[in-house]
C-alpha positions in Angstrom: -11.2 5.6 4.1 -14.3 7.3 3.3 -17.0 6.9 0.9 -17.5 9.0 -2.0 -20.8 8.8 -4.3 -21.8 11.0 -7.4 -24.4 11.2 -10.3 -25.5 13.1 -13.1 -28.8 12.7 -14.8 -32.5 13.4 -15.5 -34.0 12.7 -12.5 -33.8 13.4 -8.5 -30.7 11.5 -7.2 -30.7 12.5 -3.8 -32.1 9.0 -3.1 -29.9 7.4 -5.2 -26.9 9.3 -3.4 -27.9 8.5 -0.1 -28.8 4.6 -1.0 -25.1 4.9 -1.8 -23.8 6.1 1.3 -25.6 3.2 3.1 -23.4 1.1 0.8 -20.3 3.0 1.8 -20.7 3.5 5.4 -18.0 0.8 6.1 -15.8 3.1 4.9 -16.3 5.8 7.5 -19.5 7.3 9.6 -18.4 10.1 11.5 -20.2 12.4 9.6 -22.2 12.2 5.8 -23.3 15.0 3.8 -24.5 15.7 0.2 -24.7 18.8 -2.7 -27.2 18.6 -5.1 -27.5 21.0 -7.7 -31.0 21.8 -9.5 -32.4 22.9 -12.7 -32.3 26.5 -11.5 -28.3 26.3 -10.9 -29.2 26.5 -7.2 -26.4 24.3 -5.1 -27.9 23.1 -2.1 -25.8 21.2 0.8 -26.8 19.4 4.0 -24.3 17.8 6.0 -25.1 16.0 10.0 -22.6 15.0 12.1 -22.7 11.1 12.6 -24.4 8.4 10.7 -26.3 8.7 7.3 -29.3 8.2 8.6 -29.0 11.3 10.4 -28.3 12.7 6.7 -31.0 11.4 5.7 -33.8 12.4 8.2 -32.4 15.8 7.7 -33.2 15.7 4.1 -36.4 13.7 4.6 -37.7 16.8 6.4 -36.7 19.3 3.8 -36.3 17.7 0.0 -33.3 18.4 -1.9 -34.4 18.1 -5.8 -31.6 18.1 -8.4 -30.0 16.1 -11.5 -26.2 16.9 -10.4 -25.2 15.3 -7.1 -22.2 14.3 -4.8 -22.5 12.5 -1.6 -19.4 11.6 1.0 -19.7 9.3 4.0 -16.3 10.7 6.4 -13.6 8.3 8.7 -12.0 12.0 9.8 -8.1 12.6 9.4 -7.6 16.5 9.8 -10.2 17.4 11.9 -12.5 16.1 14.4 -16.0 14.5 13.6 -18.2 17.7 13.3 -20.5 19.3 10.8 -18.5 21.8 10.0 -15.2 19.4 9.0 -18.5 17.1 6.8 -18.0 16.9 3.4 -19.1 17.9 0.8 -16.7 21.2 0.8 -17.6 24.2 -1.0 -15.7 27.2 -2.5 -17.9 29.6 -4.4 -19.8 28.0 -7.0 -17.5 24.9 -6.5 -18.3 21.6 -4.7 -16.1 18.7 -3.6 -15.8 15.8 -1.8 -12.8 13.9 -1.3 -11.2 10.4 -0.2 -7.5 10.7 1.0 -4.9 12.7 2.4 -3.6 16.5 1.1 0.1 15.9 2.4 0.9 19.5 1.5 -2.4 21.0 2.3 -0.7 23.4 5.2 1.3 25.4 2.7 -1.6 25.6 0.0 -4.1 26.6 3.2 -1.1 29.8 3.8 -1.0 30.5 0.0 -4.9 30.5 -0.1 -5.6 32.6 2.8 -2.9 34.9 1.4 -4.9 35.3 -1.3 -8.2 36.0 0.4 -10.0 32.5 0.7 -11.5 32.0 3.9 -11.4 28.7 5.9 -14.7 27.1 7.3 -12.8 23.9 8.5 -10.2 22.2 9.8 -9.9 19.4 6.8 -7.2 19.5 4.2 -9.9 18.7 1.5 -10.9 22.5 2.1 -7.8 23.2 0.6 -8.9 21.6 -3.3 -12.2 23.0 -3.3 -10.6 26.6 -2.9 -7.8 25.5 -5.8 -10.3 24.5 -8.1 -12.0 27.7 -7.6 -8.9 29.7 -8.5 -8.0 27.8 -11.3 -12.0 27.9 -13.1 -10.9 31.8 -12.9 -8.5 31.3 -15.6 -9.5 28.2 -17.4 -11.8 27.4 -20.2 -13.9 24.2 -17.9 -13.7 22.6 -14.8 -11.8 19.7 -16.7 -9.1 21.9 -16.9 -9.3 23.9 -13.6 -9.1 20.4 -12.3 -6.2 19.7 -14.0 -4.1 22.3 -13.0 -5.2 22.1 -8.9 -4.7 18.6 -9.2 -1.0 19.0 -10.3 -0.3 21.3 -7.2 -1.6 18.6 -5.1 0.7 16.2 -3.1 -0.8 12.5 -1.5 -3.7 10.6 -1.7 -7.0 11.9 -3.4 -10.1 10.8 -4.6 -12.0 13.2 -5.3 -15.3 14.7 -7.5 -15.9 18.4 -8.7 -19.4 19.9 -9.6 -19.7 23.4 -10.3 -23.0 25.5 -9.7 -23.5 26.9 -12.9 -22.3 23.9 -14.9 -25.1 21.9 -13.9 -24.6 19.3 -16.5 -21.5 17.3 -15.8 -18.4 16.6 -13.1 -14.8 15.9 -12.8 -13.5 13.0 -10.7 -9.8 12.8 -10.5 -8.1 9.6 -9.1 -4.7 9.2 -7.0 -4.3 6.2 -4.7 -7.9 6.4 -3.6 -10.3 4.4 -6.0 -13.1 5.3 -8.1 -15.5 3.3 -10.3 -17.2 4.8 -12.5 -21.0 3.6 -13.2 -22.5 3.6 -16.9 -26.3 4.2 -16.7 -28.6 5.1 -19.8 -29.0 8.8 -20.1 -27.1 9.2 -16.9 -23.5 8.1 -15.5 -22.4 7.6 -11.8 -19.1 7.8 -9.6 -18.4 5.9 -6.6 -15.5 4.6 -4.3 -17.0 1.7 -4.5 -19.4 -0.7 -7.3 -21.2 -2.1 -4.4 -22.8 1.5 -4.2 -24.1 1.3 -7.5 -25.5 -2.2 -7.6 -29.0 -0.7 -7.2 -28.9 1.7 -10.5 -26.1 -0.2 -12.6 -24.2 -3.3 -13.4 -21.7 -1.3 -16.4 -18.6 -0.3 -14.4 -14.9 0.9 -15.7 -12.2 1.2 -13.3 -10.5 4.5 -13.0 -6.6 3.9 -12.8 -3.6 5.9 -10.9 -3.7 9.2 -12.1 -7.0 9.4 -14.7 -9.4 12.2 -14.4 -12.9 11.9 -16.1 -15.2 14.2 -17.5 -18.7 12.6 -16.7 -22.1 14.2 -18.4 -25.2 12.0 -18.5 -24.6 11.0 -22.2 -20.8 10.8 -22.6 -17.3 9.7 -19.8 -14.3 11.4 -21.5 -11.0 9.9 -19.2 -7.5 11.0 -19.5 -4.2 9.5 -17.8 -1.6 11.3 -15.7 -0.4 12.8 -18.3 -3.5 14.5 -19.3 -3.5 12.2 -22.7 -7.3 11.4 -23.7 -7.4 6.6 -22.6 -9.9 4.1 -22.7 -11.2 2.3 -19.5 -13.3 -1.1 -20.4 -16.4 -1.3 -18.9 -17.2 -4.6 -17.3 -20.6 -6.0 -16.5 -20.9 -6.7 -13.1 -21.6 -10.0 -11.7 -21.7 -9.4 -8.3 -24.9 -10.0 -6.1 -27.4 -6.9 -5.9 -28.0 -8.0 -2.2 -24.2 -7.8 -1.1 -25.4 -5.2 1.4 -28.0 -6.9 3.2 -27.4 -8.8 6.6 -30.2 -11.2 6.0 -31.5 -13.4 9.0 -28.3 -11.8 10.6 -28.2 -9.5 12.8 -24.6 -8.4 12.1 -22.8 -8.3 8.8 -19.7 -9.4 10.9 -21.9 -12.9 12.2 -23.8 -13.2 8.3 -19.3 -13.2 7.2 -18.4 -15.4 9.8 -21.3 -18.0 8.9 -20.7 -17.6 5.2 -16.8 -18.6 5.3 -17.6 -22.4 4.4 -18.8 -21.8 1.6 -16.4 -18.4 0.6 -13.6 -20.9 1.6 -15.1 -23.6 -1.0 -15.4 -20.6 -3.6 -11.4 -20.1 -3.0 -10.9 -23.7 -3.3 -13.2 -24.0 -6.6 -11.1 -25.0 -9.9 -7.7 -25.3 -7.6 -8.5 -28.3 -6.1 -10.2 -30.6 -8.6 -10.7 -34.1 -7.4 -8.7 -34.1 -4.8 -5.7 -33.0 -6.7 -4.1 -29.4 -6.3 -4.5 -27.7 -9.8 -2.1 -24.9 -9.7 -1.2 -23.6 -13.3 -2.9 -20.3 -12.7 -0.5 -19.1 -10.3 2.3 -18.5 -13.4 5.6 -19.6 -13.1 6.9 -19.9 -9.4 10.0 -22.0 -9.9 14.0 -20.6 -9.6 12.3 -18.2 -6.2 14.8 -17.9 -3.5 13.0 -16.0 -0.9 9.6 -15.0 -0.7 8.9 -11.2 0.8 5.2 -10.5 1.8 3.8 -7.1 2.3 0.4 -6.6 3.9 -1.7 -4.4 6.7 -3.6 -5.2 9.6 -5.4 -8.8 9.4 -3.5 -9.4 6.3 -0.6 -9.3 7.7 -1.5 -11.8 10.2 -2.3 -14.1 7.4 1.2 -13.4 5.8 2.8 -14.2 9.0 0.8 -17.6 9.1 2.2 -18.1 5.7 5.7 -17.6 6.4 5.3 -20.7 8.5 3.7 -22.7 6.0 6.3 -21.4 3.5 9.4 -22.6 5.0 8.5 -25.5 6.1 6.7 -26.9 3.5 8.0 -25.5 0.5 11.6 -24.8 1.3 11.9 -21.0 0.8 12.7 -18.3 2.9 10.2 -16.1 3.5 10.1 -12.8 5.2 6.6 -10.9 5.9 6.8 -7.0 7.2 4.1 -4.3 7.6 3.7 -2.5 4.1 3.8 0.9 6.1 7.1 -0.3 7.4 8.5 -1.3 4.3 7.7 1.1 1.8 9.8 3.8 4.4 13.0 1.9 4.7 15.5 0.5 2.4 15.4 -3.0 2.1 18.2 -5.7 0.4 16.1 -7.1 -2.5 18.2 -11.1 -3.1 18.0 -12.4 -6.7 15.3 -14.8 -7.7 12.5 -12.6 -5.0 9.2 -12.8 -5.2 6.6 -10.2 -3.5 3.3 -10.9 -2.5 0.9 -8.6 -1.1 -2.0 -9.8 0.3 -5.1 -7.4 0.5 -9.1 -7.1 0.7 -9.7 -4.7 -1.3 -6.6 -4.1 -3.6 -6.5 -0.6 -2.9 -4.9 -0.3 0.8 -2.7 2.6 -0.2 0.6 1.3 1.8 -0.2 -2.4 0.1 -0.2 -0.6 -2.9 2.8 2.1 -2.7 4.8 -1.1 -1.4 3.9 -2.7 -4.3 5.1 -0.3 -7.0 8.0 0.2 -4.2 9.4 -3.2 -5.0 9.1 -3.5 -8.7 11.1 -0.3 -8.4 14.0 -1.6 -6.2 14.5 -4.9 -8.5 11.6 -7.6 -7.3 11.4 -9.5 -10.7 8.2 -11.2 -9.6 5.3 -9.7 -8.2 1.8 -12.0 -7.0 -1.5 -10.5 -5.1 -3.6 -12.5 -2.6 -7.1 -10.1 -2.9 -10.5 -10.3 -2.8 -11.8 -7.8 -5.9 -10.8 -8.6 -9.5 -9.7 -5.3 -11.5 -8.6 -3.7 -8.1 -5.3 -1.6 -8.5 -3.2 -4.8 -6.6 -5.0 -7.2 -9.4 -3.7 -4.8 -12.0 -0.5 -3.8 -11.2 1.0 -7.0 -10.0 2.3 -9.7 -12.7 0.1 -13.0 -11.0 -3.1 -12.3 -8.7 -4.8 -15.3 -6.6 -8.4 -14.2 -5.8 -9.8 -15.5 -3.2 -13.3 -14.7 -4.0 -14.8 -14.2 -0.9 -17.4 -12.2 -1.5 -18.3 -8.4 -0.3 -17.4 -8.2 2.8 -18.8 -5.2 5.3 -18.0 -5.6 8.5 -15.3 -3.6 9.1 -13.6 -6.6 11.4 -12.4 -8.9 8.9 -13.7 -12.5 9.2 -13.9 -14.4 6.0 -10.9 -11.6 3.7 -8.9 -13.7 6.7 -9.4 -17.1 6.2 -9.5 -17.0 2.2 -6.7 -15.0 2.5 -4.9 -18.3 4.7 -6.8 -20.9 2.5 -5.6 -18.5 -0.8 -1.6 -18.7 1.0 -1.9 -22.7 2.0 -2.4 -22.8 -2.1 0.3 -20.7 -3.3 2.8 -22.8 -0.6 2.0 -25.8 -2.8 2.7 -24.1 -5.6 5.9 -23.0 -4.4 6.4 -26.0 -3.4 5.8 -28.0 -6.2 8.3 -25.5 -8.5 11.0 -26.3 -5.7 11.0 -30.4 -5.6 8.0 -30.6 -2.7 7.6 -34.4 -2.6 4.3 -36.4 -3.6 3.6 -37.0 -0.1 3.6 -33.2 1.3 0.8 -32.4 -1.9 -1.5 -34.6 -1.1 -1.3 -33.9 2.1 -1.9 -30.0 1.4 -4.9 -31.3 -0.8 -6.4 -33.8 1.5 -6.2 -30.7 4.2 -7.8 -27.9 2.2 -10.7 -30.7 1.0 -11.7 -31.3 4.3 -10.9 -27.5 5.6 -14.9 -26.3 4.4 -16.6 -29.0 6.4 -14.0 -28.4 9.7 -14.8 -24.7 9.5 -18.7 -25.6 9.6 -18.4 -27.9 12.5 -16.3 -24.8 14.2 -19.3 -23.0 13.5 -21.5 -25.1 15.5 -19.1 -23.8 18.7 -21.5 -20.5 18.3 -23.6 -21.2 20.9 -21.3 -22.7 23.6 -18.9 -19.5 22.9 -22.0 -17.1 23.4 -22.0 -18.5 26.8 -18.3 -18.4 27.4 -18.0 -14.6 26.4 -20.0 -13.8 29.8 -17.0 -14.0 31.7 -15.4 -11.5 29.3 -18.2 -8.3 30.1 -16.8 -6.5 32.7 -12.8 -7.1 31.4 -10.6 -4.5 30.5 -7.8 -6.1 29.2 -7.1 -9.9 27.7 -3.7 -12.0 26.4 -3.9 -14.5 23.5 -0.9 -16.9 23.4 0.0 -19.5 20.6 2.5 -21.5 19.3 4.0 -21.8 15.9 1.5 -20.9 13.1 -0.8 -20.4 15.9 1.0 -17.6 17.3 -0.3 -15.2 14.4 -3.6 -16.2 14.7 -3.4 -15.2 18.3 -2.9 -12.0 17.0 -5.8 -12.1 14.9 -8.0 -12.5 17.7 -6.5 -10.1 20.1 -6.8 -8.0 17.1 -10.9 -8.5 16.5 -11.5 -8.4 20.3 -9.8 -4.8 20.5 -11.7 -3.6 17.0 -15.0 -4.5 18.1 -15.3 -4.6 22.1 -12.5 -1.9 22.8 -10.6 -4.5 25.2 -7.3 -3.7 25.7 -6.1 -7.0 24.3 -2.1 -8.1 23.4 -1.3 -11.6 21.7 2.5 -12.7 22.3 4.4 -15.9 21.2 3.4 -18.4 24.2 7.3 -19.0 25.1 7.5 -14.9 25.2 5.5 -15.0 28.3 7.8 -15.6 30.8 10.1 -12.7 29.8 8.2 -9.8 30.9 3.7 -10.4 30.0 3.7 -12.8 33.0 3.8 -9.8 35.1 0.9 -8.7 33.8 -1.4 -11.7 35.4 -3.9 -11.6 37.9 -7.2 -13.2 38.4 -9.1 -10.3 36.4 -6.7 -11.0 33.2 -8.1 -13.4 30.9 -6.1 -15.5 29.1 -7.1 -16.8 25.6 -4.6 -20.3 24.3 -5.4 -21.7 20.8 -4.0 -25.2 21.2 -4.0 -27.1 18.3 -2.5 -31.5 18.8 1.1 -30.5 17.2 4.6 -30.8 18.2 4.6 -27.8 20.3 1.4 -29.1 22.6 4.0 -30.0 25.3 5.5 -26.7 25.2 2.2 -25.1 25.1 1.2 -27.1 28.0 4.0 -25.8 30.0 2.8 -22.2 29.7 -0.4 -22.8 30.5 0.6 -24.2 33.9 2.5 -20.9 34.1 -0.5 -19.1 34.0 -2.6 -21.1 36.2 0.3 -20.5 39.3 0.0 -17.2 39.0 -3.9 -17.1 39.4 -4.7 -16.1 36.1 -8.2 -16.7 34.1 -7.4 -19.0 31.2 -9.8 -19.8 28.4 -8.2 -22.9 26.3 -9.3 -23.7 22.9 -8.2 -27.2 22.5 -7.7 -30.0 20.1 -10.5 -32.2 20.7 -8.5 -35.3 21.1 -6.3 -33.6 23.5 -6.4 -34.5 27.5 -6.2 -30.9 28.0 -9.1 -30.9 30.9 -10.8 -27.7 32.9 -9.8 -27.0 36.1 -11.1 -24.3 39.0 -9.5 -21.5 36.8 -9.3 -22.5 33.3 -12.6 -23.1 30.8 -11.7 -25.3 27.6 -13.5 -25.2 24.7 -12.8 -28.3 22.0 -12.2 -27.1 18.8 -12.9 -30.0 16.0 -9.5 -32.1 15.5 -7.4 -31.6 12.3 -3.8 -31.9 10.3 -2.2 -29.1 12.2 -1.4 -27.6 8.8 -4.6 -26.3 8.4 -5.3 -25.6 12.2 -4.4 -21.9 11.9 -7.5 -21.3 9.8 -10.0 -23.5 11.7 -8.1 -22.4 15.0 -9.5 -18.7 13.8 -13.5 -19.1 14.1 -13.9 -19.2 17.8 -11.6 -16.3 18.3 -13.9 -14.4 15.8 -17.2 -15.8 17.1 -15.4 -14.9 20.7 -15.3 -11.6 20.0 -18.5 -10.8 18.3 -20.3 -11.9 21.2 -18.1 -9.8 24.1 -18.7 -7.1 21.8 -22.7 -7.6 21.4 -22.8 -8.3 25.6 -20.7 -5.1 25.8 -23.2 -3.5 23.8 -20.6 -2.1 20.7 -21.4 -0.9 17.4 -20.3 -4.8 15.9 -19.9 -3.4 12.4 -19.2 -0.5 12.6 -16.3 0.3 15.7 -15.4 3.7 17.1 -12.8 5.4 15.0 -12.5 2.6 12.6 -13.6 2.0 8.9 -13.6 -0.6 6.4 -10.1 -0.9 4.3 -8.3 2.5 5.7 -6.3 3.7 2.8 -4.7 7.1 4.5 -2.2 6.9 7.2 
């Protein structure tokens, strides 16, 4: 995913573009560049290879004035990290930048060359900058020549238009790749993103699949997919102007981890109301024979948590499956189904194209787990649960995660309750989820003991996490963050799976990370472990408190705070995250932002 910014108005907006990409840069940092056209109808571009700052040194020793401005921060598909491959792209008077994938950009590249346009780079986005160009040959405005390249245009785009000697407005087109669209006074804003225009705005409207927008500094014209002139509200923003800043931290990724108490309290607020689960908001969940959740990455770790919690506690079948895997294949949709996608941002564009997918193929009921209110999930599905977590910008996902769990733990009750869940198995849930914000502050406190622990982990190469259960996900998710931040190879497996092929994988340089919760499958857990230890192996145990589960010459255990197993998954979750932040800050990583990664990837 990359991060696209763009203004028109009155005054120099270089600043204001490059304030932006430091917004963005979760969203992709190998390379950042910026067009800016003046009063003169001069375009001038300056792109760096590598982070914005580097942009913005470049530009600090030469200014770039100008009204008229796009900006793009880059996570590179076609072609590798370089200056030349940087956006913004350019084709005559025409400038672009672009978020997405050009599936058919190899035939357009033939037909353009054919025609005499010359390549400078290896991306696909090269490919709309050259079609706009064409089409302004022909056509009236750049609304128009926009129009027509769009429709030639196969996959994923975000993307904004200036032209040279139309100094006074762009064209931003939208297709599974979101844009916002910032309302200023005497000027107007574009952006991937709101959180890019906290500093100059709070107005925002929400471009939807398919719209394209005229923007001028007095007036926003938007039309659908069908070209047919449509309305997007604006909405006052209530987010915090300071989303960005890391505060006393010195990560985002440890400022997310220490703030999930309180995000998991926000998730919790007006659903759990003196002690009682208040669950009317969720719509109608009753007559659901099997539950199908669709998700990516760390949100598909939470689904598979939930699939646990689902079956046992509320009686439904559940199946959970990689939204990339699912939107590809054809799947048997049973009567009475309801799909949930769980995602942080409500654009991930598999999530999404999964989504639409289903409601295709006959799902009659169709419920989001995500983090941003008017995101394309939000809007497209028929119930959304938000779990109101806040910005996050680490790109390893720490508090999306455990809303996401404490956001699924919910709608399990209110499954349940629709299918007959006894009095008993509520309150349960609700007595769990009251105590879960004060359990994941006292797994906090473990900070400083699993700073110490993460020593052994420097020189490692490789790691296995084993669970149990509802635990076995969750040792996914932390095989997951240590491979995203600290590049260690690092596998999770089922803690029975290990004797039918991993175990040949253990020596005394192969750490071993259990998450041991005090549940029914301690026993079996216990077994395993014993496993490990014949063979030599390095195990690092984090253990229920009140278990007899005791260190020995090679195995370190760590006592995570004791509670109902049915919330252990989520508590179970914090010293695997604080785990890995510190292996990666002794290993000397880039914490929040990781080699080829980025914030909510939304291409394949």
């Amino acid at each position: 995913m990359c991060g696209i910014v763009g203004a028109v108005a009155q005054r120099d907006i270089v600043e204001v573009l490059l304030e932006g990409l430091r917004r963005l840069e979760y969203r992709g940092y190998d390379s950042a560049g910026v067009a800016v056209i003046n009063d003169s109808q001069n375009l001038r571009r300056v792109r760096r290879m590598g982070k914005v700052k580097t942009l913005a040194d470049a530009i600090a020793e030469s200014p770039t004035p100008g009204g008229t401005g796009i900006a793009h921060t880059r996570w590179a598909t076609h072609g590798e990290p370089s200056e030349d491959n940087a956006h913004p792209h350019v084709s005559g008077d025409i400038a672009v930048v672009h978020n997405g994938i050009i599936e058919n950009h190899e035939k357009l590249r033939e037909e353009l060359q054919d025609q005499g346009y010359t390549f400078t780079s290896q991306t696909d986005t090269e490919v709309i900058a050259h079609l706009v160009e064409r089409e302004l040959r022909d056509s009236t405005s750049l609304l128009n020549a926009v129009m027509a390249a769009r429709s030639l245009l196969e996959g994923a785009y975000g993307m904004v238009v200036i032209n040279r000697t139309d100094p006074e407005r762009m064209v931003v087109a939208r297709s599974g790749s979101p844009l916002v669209i910032g309302h200023g006074i005497g000027e107007n804003f574009i952006a991937s993103d709101q959180l890019a225009l906290l500093p100059v705005t709070r107005k925002f409207s929400y471009l939807e699949e398919g719209d394209v927008a005229e923007i001028t500094r007095t007036a926003i014209r938007i039309f659908d997919a069908g070209n047919e002139p449509a309305i997007r509200e604006a909405h006052e923003s209530d987010v915090e102007h300071d989303a960005g800043d890391k505060g006393e931290f010195r990560h985002h990724m440890m400022k997310e981890i220490y703030e999930q108490p309180v995000a998991i309290a926000n998730t919790l607020e007006g659903r759990l109301v003196a002690g009682k689960l208040n669950l009317e908001s969720l719509g109608d969940l009753s007559n659901i024979d099997q539950v199908q959740i669709i998700a990516c990455g760390t949100s598909y770790h939470a689904g598979m948590t939930a699939r646990y919690w689902i079956e046992e506690l509320a009686g439904i079948a559940c199946n959970v499956e990689i939204a990339s895997e699912f939107r590809y294949r054809k799947s048997v949709v049973r009567p009475n189904s309801l799909l949930v996608t769980i995602s942080q941002s409500g654009e991930t564009a598999d999530t999404l194209a999964a989504l639409r997918l289903a409601k295709e193929t006959g799902y009659g009921r169709t419920i989001t787990i995500c983090n941003v209110p008017g995101s394309s999930l939000v809007r497209e599905s028929d119930m959304a649960l938000l779990t109101r977590a806040g910005a996050e910008i680490g790109v390893a996902s720490t508090k999306a995660f455990t809303t996401q769990l404490t956001a699924l733990m919910l709608l399990t009750a209110g499954l349940g309750r629709a299918n007959g869940i006894n009095k008993d198995s509520e309150d349960r849930i609700a007595e769990a989820l009251l105590k879960l914000p004060a359990l994941i502050e006292k797994a906090i406190s473990m900070d400083s003991a699993i700073k110490d622990l993460a020593e052994n982990f420097a020189e490692k190469q490789h790691a296995l996490f084993l669970g149990r259960g509802d635990q076995y996900p969750i040792a996914m998710e932390g095989a997951l963050k240590l491979k995203e931040i600290s590049y260690i190879h690092a596998e999770a497996y089922a803690a029975g799976e290990l004797k039918h092929g991993p175990l040949a994988l253990i020596d005394s340089e192969m750490p071993i990370i259990v998450v041991a919760p005090n549940n029914e499958l301690i026993e079996k857990l216990k077994s395993n472990i014993e496993e490990v230890r014949a063979r030599g192996g390095e195990l690092f145990v984090f253990a229920d408190e009140k278990l007899s589960i005791r260190p020995e010459s090679n195995m370190k255990v760590m006592s995570v705070p004791h509670c109902d197993d049915i919330i252990a998954p989520v508590v179970y979750t914090l010293p695997l995250q604080l785990l890995s932040y510190h292996v990666a800050v002794i290993k000397g990583t880039d914490v929040d932002q990781p080699r080829n990664l980025a914030k909510s990837v939304t291409v394949e």
